[in-house]
TIPA-922088 format. One record per residue: residue number from 1; residue in one letter; x, y, z of N, C-alpha, C, O, CB in turn. Coordinates in pm, 1 decimal. Glycine has a CB too. Layout:
REM TIPA-922088
SITE  num  residuo    n.east   n.north      n.up   ca.east  ca.north     ca.up    c.east   c.north      c.up    o.east   o.north      o.up   cb.east  cb.north     cb.up
SITE  NUM        A         X         Y         Z         X         Y         Z         X         Y         Z         X         Y         Z         X         Y         Z
...
REM end
This chain:
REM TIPA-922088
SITE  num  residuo    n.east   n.north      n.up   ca.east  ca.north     ca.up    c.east   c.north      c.up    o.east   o.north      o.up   cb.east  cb.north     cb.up
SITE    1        X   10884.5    8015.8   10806.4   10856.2    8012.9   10664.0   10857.3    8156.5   10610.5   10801.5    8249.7   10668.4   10719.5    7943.4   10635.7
SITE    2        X   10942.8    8170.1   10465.6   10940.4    8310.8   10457.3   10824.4    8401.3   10386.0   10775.5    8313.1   10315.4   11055.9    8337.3   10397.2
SITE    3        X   10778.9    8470.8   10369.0   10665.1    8522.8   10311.6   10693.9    8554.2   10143.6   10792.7    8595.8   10083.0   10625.4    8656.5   10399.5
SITE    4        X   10578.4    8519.1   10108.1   10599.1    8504.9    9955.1   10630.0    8645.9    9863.1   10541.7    8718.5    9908.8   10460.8    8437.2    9898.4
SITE    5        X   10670.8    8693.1    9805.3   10702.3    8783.1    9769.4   10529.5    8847.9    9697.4   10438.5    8771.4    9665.6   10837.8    8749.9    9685.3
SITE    6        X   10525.0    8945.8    9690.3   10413.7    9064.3    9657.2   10400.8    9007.1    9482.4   10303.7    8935.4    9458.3   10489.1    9273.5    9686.8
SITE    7        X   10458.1    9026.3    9413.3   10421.6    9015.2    9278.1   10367.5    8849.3    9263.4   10279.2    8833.8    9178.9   10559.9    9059.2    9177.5
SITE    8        X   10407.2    8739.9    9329.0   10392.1    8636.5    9319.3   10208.3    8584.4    9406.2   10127.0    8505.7    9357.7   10538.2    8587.8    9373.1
SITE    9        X   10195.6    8657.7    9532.0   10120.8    8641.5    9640.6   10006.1    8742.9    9613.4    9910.4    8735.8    9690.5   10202.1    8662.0    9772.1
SITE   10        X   10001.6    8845.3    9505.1    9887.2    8919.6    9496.7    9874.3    8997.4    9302.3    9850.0    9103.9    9245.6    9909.5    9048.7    9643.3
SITE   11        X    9904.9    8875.6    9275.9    9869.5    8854.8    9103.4    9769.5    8908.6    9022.8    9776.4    8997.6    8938.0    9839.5    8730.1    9072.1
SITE   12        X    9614.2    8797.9    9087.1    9529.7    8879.8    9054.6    9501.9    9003.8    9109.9    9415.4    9067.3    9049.4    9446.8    8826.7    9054.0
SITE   13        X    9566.3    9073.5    9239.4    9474.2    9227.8    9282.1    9622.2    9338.7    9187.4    9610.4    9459.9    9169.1    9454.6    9269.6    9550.2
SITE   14        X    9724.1    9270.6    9150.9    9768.9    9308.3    9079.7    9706.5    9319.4    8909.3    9703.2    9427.9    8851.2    9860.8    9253.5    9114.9
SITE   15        X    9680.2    9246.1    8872.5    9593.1    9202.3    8741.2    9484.4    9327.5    8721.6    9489.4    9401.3    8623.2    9501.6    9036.6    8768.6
SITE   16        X    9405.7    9339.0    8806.4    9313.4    9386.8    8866.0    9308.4    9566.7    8861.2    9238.2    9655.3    8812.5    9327.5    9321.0    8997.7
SITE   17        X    9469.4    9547.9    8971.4    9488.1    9754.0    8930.0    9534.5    9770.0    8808.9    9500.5    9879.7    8764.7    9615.2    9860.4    9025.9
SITE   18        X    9612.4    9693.9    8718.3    9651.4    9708.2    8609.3    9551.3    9750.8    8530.7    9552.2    9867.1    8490.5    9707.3    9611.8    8571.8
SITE   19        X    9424.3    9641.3    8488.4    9342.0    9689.0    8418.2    9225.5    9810.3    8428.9    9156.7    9850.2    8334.9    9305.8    9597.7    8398.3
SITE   20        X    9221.2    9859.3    8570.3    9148.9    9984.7    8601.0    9226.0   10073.2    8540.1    9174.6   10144.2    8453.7    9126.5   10020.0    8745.0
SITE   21        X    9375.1   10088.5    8574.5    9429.1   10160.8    8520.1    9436.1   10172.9    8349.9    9469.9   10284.1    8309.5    9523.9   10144.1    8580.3
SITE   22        X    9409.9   10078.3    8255.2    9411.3   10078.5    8121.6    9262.1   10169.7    8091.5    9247.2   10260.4    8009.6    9421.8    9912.8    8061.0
SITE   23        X    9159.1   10111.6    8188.0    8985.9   10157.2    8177.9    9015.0   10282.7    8209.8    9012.4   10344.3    8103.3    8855.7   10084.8    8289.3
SITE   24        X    9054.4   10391.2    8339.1    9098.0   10506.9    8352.3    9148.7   10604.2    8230.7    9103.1   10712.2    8193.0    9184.6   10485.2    8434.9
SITE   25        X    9290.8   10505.1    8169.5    9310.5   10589.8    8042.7    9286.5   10566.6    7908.9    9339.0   10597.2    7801.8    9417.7   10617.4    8033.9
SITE   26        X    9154.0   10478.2    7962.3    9069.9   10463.1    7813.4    9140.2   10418.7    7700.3    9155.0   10475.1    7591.9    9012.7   10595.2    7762.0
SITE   27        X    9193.1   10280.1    7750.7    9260.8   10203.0    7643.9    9254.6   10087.3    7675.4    9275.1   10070.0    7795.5    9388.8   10230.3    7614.6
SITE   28        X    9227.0    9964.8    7596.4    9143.5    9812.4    7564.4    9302.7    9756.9    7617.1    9296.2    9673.9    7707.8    9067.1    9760.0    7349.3
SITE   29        X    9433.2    9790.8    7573.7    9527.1    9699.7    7568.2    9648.5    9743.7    7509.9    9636.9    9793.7    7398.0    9482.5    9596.2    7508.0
SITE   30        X    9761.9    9737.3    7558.3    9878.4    9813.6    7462.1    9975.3    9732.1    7404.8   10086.2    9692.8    7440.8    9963.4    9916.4    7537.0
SITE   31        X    9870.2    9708.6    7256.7    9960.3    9652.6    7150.0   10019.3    9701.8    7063.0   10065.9    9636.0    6970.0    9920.5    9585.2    7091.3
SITE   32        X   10031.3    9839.4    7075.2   10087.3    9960.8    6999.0   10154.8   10121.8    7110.5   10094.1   10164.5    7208.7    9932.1   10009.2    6890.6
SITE   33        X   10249.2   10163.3    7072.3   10279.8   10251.0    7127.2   10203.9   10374.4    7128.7   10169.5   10454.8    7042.1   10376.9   10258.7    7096.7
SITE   34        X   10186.1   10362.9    7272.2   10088.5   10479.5    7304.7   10199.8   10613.3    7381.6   10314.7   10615.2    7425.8    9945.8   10408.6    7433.2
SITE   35        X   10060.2   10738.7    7361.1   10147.8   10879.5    7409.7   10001.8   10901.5    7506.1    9886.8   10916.3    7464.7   10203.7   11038.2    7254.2
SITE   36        X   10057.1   10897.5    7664.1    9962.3   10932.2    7754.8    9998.0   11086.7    7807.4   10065.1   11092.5    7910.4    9960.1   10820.5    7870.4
SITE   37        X    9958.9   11209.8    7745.6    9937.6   11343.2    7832.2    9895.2   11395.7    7933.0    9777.1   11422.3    7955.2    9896.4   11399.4    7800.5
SITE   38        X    9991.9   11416.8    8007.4    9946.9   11460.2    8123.8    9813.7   11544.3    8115.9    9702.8   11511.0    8157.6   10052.5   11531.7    8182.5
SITE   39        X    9846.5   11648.5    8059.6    9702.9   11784.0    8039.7    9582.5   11754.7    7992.8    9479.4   11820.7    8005.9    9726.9   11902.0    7934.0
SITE   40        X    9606.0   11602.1    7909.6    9410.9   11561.7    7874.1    9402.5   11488.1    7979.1    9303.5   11415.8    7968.2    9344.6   11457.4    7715.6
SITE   41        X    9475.7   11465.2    8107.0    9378.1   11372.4    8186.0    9251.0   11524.7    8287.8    9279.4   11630.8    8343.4    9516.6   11237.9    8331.1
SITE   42        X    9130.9   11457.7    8266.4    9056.4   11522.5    8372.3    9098.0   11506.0    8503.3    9187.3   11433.7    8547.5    8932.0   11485.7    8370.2
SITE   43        X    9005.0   11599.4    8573.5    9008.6   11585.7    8725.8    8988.5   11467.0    8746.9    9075.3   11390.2    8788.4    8917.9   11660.4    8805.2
SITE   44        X    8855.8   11431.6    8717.8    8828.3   11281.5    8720.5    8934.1   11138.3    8703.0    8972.5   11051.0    8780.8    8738.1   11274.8    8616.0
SITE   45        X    8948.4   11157.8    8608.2    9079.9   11085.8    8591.4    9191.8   11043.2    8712.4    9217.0   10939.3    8773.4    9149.1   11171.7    8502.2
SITE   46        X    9239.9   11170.4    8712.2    9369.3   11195.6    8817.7    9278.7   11188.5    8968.6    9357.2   11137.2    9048.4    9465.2   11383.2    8788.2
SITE   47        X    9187.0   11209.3    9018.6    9131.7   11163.6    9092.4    9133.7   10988.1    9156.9    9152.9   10934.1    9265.8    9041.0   11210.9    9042.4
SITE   48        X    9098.9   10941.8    9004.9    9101.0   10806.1    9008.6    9215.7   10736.6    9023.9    9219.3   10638.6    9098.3    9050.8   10764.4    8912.7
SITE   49        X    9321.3   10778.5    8956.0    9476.0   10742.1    9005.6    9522.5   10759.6    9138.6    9580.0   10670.9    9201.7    9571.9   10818.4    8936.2
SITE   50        X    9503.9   10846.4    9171.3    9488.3   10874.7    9310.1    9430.9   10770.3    9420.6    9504.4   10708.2    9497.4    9407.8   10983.6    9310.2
SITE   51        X    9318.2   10761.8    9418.5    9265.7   10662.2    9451.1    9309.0   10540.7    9435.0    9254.8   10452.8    9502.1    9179.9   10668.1    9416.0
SITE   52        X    9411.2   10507.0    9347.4    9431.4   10342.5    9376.6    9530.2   10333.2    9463.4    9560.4   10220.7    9503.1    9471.1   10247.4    9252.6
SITE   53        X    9616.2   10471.4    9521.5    9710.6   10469.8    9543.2    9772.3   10365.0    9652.6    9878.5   10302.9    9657.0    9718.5   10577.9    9553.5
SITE   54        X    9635.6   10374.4    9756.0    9673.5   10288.6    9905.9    9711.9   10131.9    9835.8    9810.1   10064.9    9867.7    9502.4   10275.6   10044.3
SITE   55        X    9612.2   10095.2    9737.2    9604.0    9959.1    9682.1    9678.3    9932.2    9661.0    9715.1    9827.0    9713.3    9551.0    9921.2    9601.8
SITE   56        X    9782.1   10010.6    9552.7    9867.2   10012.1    9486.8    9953.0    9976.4    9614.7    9974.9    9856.7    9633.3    9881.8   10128.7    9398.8
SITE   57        X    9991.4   10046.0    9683.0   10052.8   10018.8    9802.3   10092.1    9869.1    9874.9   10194.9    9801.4    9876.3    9973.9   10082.9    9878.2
SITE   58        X    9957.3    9853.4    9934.0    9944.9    9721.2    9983.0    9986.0    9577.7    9923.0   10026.6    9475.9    9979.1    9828.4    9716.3   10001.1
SITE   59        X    9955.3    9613.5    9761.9    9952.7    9496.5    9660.7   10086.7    9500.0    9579.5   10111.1    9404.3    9505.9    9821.3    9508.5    9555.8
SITE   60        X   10184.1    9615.1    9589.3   10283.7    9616.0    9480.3   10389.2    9635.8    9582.9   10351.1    9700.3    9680.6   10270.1    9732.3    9351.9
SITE   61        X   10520.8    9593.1    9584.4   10647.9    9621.7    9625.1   10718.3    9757.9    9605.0   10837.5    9773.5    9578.5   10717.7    9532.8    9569.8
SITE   62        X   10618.5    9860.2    9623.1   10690.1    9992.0    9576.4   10771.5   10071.2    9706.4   10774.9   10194.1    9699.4   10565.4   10100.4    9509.1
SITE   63        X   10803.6   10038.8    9764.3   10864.5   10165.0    9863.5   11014.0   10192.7    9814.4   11112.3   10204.1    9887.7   10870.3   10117.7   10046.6
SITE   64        X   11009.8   10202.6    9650.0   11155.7   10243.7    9562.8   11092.3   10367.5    9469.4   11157.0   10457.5    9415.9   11232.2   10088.4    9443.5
SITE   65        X   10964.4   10349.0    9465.2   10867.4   10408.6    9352.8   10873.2   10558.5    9361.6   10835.0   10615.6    9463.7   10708.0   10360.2    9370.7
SITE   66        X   10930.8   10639.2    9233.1   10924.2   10767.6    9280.8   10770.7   10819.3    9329.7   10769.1   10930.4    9382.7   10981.3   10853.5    9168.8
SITE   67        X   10659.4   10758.2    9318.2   10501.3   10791.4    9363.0   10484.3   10849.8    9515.1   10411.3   10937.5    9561.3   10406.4   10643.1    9356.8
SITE   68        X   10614.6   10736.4    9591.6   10595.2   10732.3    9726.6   10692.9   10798.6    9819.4   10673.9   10848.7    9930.3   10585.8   10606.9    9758.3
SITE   69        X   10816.8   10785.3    9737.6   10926.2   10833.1    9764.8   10944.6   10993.0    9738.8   10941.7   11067.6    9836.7   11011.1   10754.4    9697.4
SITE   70        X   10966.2   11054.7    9588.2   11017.8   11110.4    9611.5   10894.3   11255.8    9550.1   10927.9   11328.3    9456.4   11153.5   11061.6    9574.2
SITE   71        X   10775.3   11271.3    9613.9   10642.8   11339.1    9590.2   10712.2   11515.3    9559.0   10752.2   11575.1    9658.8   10517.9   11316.0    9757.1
SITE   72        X   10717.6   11555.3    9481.8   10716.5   11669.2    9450.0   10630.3   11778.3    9377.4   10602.1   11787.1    9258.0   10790.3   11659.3    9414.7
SITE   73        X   10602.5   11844.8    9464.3   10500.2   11987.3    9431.9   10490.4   11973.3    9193.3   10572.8   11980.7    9102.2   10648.1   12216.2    9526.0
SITE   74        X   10411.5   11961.9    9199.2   10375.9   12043.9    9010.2   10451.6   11887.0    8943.8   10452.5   11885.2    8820.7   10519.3   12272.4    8942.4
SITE   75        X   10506.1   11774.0    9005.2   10552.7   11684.8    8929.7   10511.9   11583.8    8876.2   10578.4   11487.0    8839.2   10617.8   11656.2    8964.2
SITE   76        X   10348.5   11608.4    8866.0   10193.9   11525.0    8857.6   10225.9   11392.1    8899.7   10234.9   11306.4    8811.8   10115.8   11513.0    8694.9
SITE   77        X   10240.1   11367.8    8990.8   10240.8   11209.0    9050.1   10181.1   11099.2    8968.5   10250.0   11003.8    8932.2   10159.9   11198.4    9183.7
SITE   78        X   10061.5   11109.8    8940.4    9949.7   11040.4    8868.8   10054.9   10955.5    8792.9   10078.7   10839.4    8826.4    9834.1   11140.3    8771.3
SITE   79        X   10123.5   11023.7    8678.7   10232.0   10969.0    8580.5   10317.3   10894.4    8623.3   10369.5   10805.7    8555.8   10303.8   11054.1    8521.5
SITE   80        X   10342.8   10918.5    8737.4   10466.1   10858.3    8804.3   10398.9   10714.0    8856.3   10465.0   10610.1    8855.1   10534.4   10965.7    8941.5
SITE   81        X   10294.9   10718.1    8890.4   10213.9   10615.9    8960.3   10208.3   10483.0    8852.0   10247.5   10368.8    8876.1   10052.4   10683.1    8999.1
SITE   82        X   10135.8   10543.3    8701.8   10173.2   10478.5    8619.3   10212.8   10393.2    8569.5   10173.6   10278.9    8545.7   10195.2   10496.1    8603.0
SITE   83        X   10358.0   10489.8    8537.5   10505.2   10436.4    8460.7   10541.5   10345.0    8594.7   10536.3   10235.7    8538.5   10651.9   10586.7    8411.7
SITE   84        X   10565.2   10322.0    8693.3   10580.1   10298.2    8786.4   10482.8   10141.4    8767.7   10550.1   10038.6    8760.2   10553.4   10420.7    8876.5
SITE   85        X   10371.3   10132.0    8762.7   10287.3    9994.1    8782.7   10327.5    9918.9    8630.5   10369.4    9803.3    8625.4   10086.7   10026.3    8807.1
SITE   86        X   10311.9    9985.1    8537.8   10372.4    9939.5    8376.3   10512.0    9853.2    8418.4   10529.6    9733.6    8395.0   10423.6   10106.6    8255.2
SITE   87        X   10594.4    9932.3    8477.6   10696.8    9918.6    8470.5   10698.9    9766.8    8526.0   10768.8    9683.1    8468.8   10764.6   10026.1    8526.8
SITE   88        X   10631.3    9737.8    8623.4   10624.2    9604.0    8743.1   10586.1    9541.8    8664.0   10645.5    9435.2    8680.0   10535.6    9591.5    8880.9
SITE   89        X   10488.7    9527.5    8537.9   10460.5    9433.1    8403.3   10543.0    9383.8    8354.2   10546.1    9264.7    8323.1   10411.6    9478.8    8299.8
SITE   90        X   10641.2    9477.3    8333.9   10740.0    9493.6    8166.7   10740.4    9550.1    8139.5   10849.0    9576.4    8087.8   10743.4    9456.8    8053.9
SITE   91        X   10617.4    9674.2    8124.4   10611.0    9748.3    7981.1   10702.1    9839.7    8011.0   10730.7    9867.4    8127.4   10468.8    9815.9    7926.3
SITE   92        X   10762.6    9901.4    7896.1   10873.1   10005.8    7951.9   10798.7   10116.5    7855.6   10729.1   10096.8    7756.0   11070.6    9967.5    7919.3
SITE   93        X   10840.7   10251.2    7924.9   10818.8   10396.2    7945.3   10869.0   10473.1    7946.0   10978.7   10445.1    7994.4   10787.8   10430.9    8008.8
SITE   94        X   10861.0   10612.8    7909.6   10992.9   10668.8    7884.7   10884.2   10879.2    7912.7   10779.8   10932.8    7875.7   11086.9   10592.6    7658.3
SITE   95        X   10982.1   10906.1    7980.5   10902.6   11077.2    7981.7   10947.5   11157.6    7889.8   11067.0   11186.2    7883.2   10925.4   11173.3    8114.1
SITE   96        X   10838.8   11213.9    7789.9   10865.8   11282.8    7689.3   10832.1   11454.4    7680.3   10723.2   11473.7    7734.3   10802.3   11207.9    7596.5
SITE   97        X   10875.0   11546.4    7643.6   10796.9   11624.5    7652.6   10766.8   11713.2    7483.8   10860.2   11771.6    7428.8   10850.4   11699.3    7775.6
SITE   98        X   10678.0   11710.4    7444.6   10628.2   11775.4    7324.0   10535.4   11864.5    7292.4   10414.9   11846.9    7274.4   10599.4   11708.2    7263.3
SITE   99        X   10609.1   11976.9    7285.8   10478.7   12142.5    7315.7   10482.2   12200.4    7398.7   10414.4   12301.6    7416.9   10332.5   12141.6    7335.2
SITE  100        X   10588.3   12138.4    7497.9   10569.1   12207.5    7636.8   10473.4   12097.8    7716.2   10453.3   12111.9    7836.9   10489.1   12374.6    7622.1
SITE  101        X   10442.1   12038.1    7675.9   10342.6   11898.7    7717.1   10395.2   11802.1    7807.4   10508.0   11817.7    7760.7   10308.0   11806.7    7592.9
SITE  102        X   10414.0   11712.8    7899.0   10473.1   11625.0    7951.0   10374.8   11499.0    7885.9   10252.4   11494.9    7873.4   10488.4   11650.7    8109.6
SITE  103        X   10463.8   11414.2    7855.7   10392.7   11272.6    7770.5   10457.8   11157.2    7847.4   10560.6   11178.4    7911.7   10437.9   11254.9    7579.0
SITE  104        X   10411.2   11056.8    7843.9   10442.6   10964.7    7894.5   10431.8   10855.9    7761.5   10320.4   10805.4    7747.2   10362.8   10950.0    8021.0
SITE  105        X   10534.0   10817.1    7666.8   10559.1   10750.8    7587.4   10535.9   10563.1    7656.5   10627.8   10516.7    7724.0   10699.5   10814.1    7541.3
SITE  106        X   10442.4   10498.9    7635.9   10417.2   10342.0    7669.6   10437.1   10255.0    7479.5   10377.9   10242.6    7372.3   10201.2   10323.8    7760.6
SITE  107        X   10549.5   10222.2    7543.1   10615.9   10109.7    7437.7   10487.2    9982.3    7407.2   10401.1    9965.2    7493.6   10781.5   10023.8    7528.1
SITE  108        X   10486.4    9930.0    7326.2   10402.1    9795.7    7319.0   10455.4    9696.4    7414.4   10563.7    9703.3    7472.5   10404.2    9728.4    7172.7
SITE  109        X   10317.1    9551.5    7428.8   10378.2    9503.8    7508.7   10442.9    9366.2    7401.8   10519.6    9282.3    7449.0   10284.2    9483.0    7642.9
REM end
């Protein structure tokens, strides 16, 4: 029997990192296009992204994900981690940069 695929077989712990991740960047729900900055996240914050990472792991089909794949020095992962779990929703994302700022543009859903 073949094993059920990850998005289908772990829904709610999917459900689950999704919404830590909305509580992390201190947002109820994205029914409007949001601009997530890299430079206002705290330590704390990016800490916490960090931290879901193994989860994220176990529970999502990522071994395509630039998070895991392709880790580069100053390229704040955190964002990548993200756009990356959004992306496994639907929501689509787009990297912006404004000011010298790196933004992470989240479309509505």
């Amino acid at each position: 029997m073949a094993n059920s695929p990850k998005h289908l077989k772990y829904k709610t712990e999917q459900d689950e990192l999704y919404n830590k991740i909305l509580k992390i960047l201190d947002v109820s729900d994205i029914t409007t296009p949001i601009d997530v900055y890299y430079t206002d996240f705290t330590t704390e914050q990016k800490e916490a992204i960090t931290a879901l990472s193994q989860d994220v792991k176990h529970y999502y089909s990522c071994g395509d994900w630039a998070y895991y794949k392709k880790r580069v020095p100053g390229q704040h992962p955190e964002i990548s981690l993200i756009k990356s779990i959004l992306q496994s929703r639907g929501i689509s994302s787009k990297y912006t940069h404004t000011d010298n700022k790196l933004c992470l543009r989240i479309n509505a859903t």
